[in-house]
N, C-alpha and C positions, 0 to 999 in steps of 0.2 A: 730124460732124467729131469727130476725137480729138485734142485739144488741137495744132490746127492743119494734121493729116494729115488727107487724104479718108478716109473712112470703108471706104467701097469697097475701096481699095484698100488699105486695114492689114486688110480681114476678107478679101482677095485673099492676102495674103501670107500671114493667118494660115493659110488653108487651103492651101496650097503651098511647105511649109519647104523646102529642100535637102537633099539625103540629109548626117545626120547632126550635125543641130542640132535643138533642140527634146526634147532625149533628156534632161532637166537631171535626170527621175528616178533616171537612173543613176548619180549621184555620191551616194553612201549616208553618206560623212561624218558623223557625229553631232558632229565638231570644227569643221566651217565654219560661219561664220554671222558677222555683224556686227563681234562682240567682237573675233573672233581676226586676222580682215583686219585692224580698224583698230591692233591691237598693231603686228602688221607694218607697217602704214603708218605709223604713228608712228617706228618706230626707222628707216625708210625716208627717212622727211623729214629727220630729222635728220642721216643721213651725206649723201644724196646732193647736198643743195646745197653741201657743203666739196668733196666730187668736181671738180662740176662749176665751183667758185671755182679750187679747184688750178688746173683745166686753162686755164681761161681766163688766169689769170695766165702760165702757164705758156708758151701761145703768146707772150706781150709780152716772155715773158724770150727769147726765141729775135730778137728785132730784129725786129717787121714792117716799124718806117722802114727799114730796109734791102733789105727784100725775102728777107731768111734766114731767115721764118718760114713756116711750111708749115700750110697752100697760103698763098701769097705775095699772091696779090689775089681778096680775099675780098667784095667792093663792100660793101653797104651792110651787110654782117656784119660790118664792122671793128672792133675793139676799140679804146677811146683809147690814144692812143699817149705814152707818158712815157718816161724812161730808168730799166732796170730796174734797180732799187740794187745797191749790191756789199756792202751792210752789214745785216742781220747774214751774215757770209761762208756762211750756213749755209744763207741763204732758201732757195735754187734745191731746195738739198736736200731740205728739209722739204714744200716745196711740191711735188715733183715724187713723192717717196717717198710723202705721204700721198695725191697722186692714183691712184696705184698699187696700195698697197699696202689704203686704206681700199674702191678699188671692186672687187678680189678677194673682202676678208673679207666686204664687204657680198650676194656671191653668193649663200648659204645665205640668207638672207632675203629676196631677190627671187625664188630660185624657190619658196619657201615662199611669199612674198604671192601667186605666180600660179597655185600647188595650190588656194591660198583659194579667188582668183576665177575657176577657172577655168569654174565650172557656168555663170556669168554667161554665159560665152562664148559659148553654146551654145542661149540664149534667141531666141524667134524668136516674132514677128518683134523686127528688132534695135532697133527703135526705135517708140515711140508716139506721138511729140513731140518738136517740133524740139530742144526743152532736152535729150530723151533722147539725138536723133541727134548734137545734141557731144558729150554725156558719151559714149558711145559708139566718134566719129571721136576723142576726146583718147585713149580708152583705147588703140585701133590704135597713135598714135601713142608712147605711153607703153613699150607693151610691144613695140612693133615696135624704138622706138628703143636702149630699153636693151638686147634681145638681142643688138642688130646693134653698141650700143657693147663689151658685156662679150665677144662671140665676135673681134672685131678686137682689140679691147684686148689679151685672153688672146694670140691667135697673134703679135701686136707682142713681146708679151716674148719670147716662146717664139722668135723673129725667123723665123716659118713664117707669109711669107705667098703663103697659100693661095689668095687671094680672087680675085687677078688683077687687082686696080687700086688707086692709091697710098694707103696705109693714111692719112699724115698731111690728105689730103684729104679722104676720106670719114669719118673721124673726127669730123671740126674739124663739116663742114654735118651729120654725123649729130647731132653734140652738140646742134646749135640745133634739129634736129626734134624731140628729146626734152627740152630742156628748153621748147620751144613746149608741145608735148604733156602735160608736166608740170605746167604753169601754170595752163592751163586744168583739168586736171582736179582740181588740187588746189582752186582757187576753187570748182568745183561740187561737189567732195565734201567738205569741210571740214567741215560743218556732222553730216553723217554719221559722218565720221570719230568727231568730238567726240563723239555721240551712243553711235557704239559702245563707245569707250573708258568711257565713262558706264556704260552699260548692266550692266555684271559686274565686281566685282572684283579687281582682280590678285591680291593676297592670297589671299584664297578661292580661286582657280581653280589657285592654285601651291600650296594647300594639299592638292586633290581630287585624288584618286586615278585611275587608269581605272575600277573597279570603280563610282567616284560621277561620275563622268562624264555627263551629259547632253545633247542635241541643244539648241540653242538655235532658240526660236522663229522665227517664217516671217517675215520680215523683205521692204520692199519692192522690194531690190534680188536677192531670190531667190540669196544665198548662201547659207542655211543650209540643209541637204537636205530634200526634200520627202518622202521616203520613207527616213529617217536609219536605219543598221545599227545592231549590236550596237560598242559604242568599241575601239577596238584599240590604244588607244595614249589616254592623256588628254592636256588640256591643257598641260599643266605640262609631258609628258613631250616632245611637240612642242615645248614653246619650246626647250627643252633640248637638242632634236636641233639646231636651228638656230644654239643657239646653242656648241653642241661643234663643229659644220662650223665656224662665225666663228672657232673657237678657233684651230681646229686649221690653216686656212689663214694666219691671224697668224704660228704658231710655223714653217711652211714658207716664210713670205715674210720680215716684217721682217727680220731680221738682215742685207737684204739692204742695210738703211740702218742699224740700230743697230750690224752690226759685232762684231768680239770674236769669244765664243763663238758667237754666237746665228748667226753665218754657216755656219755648219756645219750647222745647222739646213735651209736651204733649198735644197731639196729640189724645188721647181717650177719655180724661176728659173735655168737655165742659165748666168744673164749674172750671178749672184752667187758663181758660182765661183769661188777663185783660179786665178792664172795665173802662171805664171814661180814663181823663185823668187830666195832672199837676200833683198835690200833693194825689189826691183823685184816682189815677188809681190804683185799685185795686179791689180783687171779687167785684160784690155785689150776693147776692143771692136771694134776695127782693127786687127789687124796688119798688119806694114809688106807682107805676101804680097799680102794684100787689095786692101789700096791700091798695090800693082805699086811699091813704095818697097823698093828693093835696097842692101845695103852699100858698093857701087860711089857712088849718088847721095848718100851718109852719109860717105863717106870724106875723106882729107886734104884732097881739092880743094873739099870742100863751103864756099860760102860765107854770109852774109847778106849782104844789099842794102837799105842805111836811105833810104828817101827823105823831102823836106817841104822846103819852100820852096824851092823850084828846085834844092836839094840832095842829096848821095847820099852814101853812103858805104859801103865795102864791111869786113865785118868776120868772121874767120878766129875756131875756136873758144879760140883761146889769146889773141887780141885781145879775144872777150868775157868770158873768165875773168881777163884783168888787170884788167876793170874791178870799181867797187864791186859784191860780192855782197851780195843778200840770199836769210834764210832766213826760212821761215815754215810752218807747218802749215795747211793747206789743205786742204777738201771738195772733191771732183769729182762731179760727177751725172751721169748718163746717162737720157735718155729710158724706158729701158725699168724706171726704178724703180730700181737699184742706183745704191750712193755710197760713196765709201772716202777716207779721210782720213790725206792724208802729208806729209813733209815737204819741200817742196821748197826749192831754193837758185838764183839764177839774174842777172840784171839785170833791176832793174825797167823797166818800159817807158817811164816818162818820164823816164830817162835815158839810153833809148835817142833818146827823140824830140828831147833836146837836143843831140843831136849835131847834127842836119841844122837847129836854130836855130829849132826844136819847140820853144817854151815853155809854148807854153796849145793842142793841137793839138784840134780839135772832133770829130777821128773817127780810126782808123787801118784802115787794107784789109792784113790779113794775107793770104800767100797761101803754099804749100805745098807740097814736092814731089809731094806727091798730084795723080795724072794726074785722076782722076774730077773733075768739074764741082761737084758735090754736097758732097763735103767738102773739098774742095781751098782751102778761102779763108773765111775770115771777116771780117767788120764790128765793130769796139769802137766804142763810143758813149766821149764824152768823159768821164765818172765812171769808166769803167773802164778809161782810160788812164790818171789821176791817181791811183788808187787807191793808197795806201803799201805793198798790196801784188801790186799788178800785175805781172808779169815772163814775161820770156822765159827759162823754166827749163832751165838743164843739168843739173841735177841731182838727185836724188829720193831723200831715207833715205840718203845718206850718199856715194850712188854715182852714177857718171853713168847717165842716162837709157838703158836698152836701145833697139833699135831700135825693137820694138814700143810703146814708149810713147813715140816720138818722138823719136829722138837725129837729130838732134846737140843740137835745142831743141823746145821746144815753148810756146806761150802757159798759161799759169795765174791765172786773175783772179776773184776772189771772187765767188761765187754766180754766174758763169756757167755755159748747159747746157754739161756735157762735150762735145758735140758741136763745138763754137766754143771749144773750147781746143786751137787747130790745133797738130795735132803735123809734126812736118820741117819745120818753119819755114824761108824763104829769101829771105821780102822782108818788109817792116814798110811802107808807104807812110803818113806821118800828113799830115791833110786838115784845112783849116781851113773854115768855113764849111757 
């Protein structure tokens, strides 16, 4: 027996690899080994569980009690369900912007961890021991899961999707194979990690040259080369490539939430573009073509409709401009990573809801001239109806709303996803209970 495998059949496998494993002499590397995987693993652990915090928060900010979060019924993968705050107005932004923008820059370093390991790959037989064959299936799952997160992620911004099935599904259960996958591996390799980080100095190794460069010894998990070349590049000079790609995708993406100058910078995100111009140049992510919303359905005849306690009432754009305005400067977010911050002016919503005799309403169903099923209508939770700065905006920087950004009104409510800040607003329904 070999630590729980018949014997038989590990000296079975060993004599019958597959064409094109068991080749691990041909990775000549003098920079892989122990040390340099666990560097990368170390800066690895550090970003990926804020990623993967973002994103989970992120589904609770979309409403799953509502069913407006995507995919909608997830069973025993449910996240707890709370009302997602509207304070600081800025959460949704921070939280959606660093999931984005933290698991791009983090690219250069996970293909870098999988140049480390990739001689691993190629060891055969794959497993000695059942302990080896999880480490092993964790590792499938680890690297299966994050390629399959970061090449959807990418074509989600990029709004190219490629794949042929619904990106916010296979996302969401992709997440949990790779955070399963992560779990396990990190428990069983920890102790390794620790060791490699131990093993050589950062210092020293950021101080050596190529010229002083050397192969680090044979190590049990057969990362460091078994027949190591001449270095072509030192340690130091590899961290620094990795960490120039993190730079360098930072200064093409952020700006797509810090804004200012720095937007002009990004250069990978299409959806950080401006749009329009005067007072209204900013995203849009919908135009009104998109969503089949014409200046015919926007014109004089356009109305709203308030409903709540057996109540209604119907309200013309010059009936909601005599009422109290307010103004206030506001974040908007959009799923794909981009946020921009302006100022709008409108009625707030729970003076809308006390027309129909709304005082404390528990929910309100927004719905939309938007024909599509999908964006056509939104859910507010009761915090984001009472919010002080809640409202049905008319107006934006000084001017009324373009089409494109939702004229005649649109909903604006603090750290909500831009998505659920329905634009052509035409009914308000607030819900008690």
């Amino acid at each position: 027996m070999s630590y729980g495998f018949p014997s038989r059949l590990w000296r079975t496998l060993e004599r019958h690899p597959p064409p094109g494993v068991g080749i691990t002499q041909a990775w000549r590397s003098p920079l892989r080994g122990p040390w340099l995987t666990a560097v990368l693993s170390a800066v690895l652990l550090a970003g990926l569980p804020l990623v993967i915090v973002t994103g989970l928060l992120d589904y609770i900010a979309y409403g799953p009690r509502f069913g407006q979060a995507f995919p909608a019924g997830v069973g025993w993968l449910h996240l707890p369900l709370f009302d997602w705050p509207t304070r600081p107005a800025w959460l949704f932004q921070v939280t959606q912007g660093l999931h984005v923008i933290l698991g791009l820059v983090l690219i250069p370093a996970v293909l870098a961890k999988l140049w480390s390991v990739v001689p691993k790959l190629f060891i055969w037989p794959p497993a000695r021991s059942i302990a080896e064959a999880l480490e092993r299936l964790s590792l499938v799952l680890v690297v299966g899961g994050i390629l399959f997160q970061i090449a959807t992620g990418v074509l989600n911004i990029q709004y190219a999707y490629l794949f042929g099935f619904d990106f916010y599904t296979a996302h969401y259960y992709g997440a949990w194979v790779f955070i399963a996958g992560l779990t396990v591996h990190v428990a069983i390799k920890l102790p390794r990690l620790l060791a490699g980080l131990r093993s050589r100095s950062l210092g020293a190794e950021l101080r050596t040259s190529r010229a002083g460069t050397r192969p680090e010894p044979p190590d049990p998990d057969g990362l460091a080369a078994t027949h190591p070349g001449p270095a072509t590049m030192s340690r130091r000079g590899a961290l620094a490539l990795v960490a120039g790609g993190t730079l360098l995708i930072a200064v093409l993406t952020a700006g797509q939430v810090l804004g200012g100058v720095t937007r002009r910078a990004v250069l990978l995100l299409p959806r950080g573009r401006s749009y329009g111009s005067g007072p209204t140049d900013f995203q849009i992510n919908r135009t009104a073509k998109a969503a089949a919303v014409t200046p015919a359905d926007t014109g004089s005849g356009w109305r709203l409709t308030v409903r709540g306690s057996g109540q209604s009432m119907v309200l013309d754009r010059p009936a909601l401009r005599a009422m109290p305005q307010h103004t206030v400067r506001l974040p908007i977010a959009c799923v794909e990573g981009w946020s921009t911050v302006q100022t709008w002016t409108g009625v707030r919503l729970r003076d809308l809801a006390s027309l129909v005799g709304m005082t404390s309403p528990d929910s309100a169903h927004v719905q939309s001239l938007e024909r599509s099923g999908l964006f056509n209508h939104a859910s507010l939770q009761r915090n984001q109806i009472h919010d002080r700065d809640s409202m049905l905006a008319l107006r934006v920087n000084g001017a009324d709303l373009s089409l494109d950004h939702g004229y005649p009104a649109r909903v604006i409510v603090p750290a909500l996803p831009g998505v659920h800040c329905t634009k052509w607003v035409h009914s308000i329904e607030y819900r008690s209970g």
